[in-house]
C-alpha positions as CSV (number, residue, x, y, z in Angstrom):
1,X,255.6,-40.5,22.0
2,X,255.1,-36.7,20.5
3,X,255.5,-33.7,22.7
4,X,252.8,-31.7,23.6
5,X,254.1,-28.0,23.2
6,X,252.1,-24.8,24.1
7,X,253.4,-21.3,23.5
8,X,252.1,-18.2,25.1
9,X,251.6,-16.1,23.0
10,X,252.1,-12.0,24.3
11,X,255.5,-11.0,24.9
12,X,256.7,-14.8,24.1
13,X,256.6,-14.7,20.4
14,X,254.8,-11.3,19.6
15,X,254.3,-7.5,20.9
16,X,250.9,-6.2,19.6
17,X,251.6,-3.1,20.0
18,X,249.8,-2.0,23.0
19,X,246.5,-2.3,20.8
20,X,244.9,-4.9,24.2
21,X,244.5,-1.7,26.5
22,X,243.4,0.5,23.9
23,X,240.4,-1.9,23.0
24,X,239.7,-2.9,26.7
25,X,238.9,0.8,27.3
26,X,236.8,0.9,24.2
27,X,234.5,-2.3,25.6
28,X,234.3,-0.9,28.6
29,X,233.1,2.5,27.4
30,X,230.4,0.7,25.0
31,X,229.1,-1.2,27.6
32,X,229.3,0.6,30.9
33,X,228.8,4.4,29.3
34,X,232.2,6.2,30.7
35,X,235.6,6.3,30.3
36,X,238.0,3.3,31.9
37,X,239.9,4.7,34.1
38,X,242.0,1.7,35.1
39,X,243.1,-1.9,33.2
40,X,244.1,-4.5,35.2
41,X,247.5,-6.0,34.8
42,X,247.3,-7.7,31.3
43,X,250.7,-9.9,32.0
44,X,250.2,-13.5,32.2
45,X,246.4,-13.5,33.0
46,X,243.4,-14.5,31.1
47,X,240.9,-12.0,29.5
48,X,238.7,-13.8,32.2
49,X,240.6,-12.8,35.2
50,X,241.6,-9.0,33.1
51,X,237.7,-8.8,32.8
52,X,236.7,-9.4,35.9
53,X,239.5,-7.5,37.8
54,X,239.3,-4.4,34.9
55,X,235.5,-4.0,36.1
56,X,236.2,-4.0,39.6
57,X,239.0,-1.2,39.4
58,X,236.6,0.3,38.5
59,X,234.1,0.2,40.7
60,X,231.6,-2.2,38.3
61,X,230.6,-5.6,39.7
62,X,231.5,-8.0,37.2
63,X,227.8,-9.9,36.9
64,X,227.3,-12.4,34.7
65,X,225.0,-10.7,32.7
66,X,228.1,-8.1,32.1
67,X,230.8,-10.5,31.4
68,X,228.4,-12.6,28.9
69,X,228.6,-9.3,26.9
70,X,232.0,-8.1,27.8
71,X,233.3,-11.3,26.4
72,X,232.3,-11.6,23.0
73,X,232.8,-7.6,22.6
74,X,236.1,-8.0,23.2
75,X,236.9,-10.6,21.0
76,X,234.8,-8.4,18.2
77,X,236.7,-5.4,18.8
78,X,239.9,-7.3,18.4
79,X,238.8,-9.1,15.1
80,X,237.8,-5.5,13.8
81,X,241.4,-3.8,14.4
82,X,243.3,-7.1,13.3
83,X,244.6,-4.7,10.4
84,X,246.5,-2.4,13.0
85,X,248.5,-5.3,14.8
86,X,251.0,-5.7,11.9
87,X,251.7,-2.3,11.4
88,X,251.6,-1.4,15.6
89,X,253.3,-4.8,16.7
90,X,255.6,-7.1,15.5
91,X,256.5,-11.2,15.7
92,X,259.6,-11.4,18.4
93,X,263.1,-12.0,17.2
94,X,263.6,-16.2,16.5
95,X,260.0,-16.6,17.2
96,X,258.8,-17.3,13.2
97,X,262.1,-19.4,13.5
98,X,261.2,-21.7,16.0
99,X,257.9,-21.9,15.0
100,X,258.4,-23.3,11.4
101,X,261.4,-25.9,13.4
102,X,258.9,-27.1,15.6
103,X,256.1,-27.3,13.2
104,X,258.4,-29.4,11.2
105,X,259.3,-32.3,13.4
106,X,256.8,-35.0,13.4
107,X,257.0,-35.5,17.2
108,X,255.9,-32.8,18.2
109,X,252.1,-31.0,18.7
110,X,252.3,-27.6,18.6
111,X,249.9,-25.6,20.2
112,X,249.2,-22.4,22.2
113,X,248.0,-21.9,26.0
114,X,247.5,-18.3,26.3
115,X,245.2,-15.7,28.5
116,X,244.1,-14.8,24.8
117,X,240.7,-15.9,24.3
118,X,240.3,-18.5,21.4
119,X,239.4,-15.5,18.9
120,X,241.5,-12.9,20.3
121,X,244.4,-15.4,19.7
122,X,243.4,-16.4,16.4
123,X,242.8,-12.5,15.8
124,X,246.7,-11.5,16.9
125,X,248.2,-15.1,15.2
126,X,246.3,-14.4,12.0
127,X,247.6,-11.0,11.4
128,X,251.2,-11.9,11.7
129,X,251.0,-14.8,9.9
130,X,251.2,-17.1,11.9
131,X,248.6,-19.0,12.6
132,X,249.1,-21.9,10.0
133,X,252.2,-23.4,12.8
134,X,249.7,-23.7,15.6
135,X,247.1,-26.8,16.1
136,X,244.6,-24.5,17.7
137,X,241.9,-27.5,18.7
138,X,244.4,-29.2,21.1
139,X,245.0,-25.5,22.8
140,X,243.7,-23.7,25.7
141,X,242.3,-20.2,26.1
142,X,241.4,-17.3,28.1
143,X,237.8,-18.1,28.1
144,X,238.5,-21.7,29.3
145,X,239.2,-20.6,33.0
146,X,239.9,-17.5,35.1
147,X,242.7,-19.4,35.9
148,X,246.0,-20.4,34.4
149,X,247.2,-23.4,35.6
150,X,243.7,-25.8,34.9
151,X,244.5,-24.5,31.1
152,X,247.3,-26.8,31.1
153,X,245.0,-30.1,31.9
154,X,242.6,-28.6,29.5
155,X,245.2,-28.8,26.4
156,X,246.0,-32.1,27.7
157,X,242.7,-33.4,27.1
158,X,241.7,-31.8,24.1
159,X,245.5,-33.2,22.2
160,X,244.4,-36.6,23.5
161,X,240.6,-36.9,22.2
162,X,242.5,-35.1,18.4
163,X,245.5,-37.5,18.6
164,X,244.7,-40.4,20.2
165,X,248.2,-40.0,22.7
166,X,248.8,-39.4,26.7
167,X,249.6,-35.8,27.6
168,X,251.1,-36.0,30.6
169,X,254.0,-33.9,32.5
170,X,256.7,-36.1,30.7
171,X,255.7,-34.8,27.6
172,X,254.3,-31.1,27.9
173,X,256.2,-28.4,27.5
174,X,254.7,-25.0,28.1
175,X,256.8,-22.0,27.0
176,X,256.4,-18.4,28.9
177,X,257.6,-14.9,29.5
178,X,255.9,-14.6,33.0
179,X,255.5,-16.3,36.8
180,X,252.4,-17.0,36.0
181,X,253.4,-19.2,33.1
182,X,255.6,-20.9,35.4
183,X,252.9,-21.1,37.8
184,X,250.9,-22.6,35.2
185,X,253.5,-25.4,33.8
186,X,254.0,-26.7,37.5
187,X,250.6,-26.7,39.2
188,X,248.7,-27.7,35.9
189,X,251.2,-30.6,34.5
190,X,253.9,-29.5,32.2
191,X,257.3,-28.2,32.2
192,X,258.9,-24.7,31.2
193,X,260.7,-23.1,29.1
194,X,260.7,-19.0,30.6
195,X,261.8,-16.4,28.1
196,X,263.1,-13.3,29.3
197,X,261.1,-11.6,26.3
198,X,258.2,-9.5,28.9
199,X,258.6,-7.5,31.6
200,X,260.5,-10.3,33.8
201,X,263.8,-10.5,34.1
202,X,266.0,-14.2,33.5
203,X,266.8,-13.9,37.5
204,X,262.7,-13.6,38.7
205,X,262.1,-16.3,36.2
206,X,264.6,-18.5,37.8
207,X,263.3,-17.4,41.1
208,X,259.8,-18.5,39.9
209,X,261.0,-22.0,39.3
210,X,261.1,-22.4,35.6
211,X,263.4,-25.4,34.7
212,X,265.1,-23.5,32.0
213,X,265.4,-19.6,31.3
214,X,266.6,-18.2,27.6
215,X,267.4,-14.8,27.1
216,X,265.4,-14.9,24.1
217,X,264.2,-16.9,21.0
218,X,266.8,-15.7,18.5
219,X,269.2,-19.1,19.0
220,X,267.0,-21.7,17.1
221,X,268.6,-24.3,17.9
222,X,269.5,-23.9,21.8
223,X,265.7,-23.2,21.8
224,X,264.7,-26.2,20.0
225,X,267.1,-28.1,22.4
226,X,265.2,-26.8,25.7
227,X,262.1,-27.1,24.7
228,X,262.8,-30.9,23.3
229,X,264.7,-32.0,26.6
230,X,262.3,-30.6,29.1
């Protein structure tokens, strides 16, 4: 039986740079005609739920007509500054590391669940070079769902029709930097591995539930070892 494992991808094994904001402000000024004045909290949420709640602050109702083109504009606008993200950002200590470990064991699927859209994620992998140790089909994305947590079953599914295996909580590990990744593991069928890599500290991670809290990714294999024995 091969483990299902799905990284996050912002703050858990890359910082772009703070390139996200910049480009939601230039959508929004494309496609609404003024300045953004306000970005909803980018931490741990899809570009769905960032959309929706980034038009709202300010004071746009997010229609479908609008988010049909918001969408896609985004993803384009990403795509056309991939060049900046290696120079702006960089890949997080032990993250290439565990990355190539993983990819290397033959039980184990490695994928990403992330609030990244398909493209935007395949954008930000892409230009750190690292998109070659992800099986993107048997993923889940911002697109997918305003909401975290169904990404999880989504994953499941799509692994299962590529691999011909059961994805179930015994073997799907989800690995985050936020609450809502923790959220996400529990309520959609997986278990955790929290990095205290973000903006939350080990302790709230505990305090969210997550069944295993690292400091970081830099320790290879105490990483391998949590991820492998939740």
């Amino acid at each position: 039986m091969r483990t299902l494992v799905l990284w996050d991808i912002d703050h858990t094994i890359i910082n772009a740079g703070g390139i996200s904001q910049e480009i939601y402000g230039t959508v929004f000024h494309r496609l609404v005609g003024r300045p953004l004045t306000k970005v909803a909290d980018l931490a741990g949420r899809t570009d769905l739920a960032i959309t929706t709640e980034t038009l709202r602050h300010n004071g746009v109702e997010p229609t479908p007509d609008l988010m049909s083109s918001f969408i896609p504009a985004l993803a384009e606008a990403f795509a056309a500054r991939q060049h900046e993200f290696a120079d702006r950002g960089h890949v997080l200590p032990g993250a290439l590391a565990a990355l190539k470990a993983l990819a290397a064991r033959p039980d184990v699927i490695q994928s990403a669940l992330t609030g990244n859209m398909r493209e935007i994620a395949v954008t930000k992998l892409t230009a750190f070079a690292l998109i070659d140790y992800f099986d993107l089909d048997s993923g889940a994305y911002g697109a997918d769902n305003i909401e975290r947590p169904p990404l999880v079953k989504l994953a499941q599914q799509r692994a299962a029709r590529i691999h011909g295996e059961e994805f179930t909580p015994s073997n799907t590990v989800l690995i985050g930097d936020t609450p809502h990744d923790v959220r996400a593991g529990h309520e959609g069928g997986a278990h955790v591995v929290a990095v205290a890599t973000g903006a939350t500290s080990a302790p709230a991670l505990r305090l969210s539930g997550a069944e295993v809290v690292l400091p970081d990714l830099t320790d290879t294999p105490a990483v391998i070892k949590a991820i492998l024995r939740a």
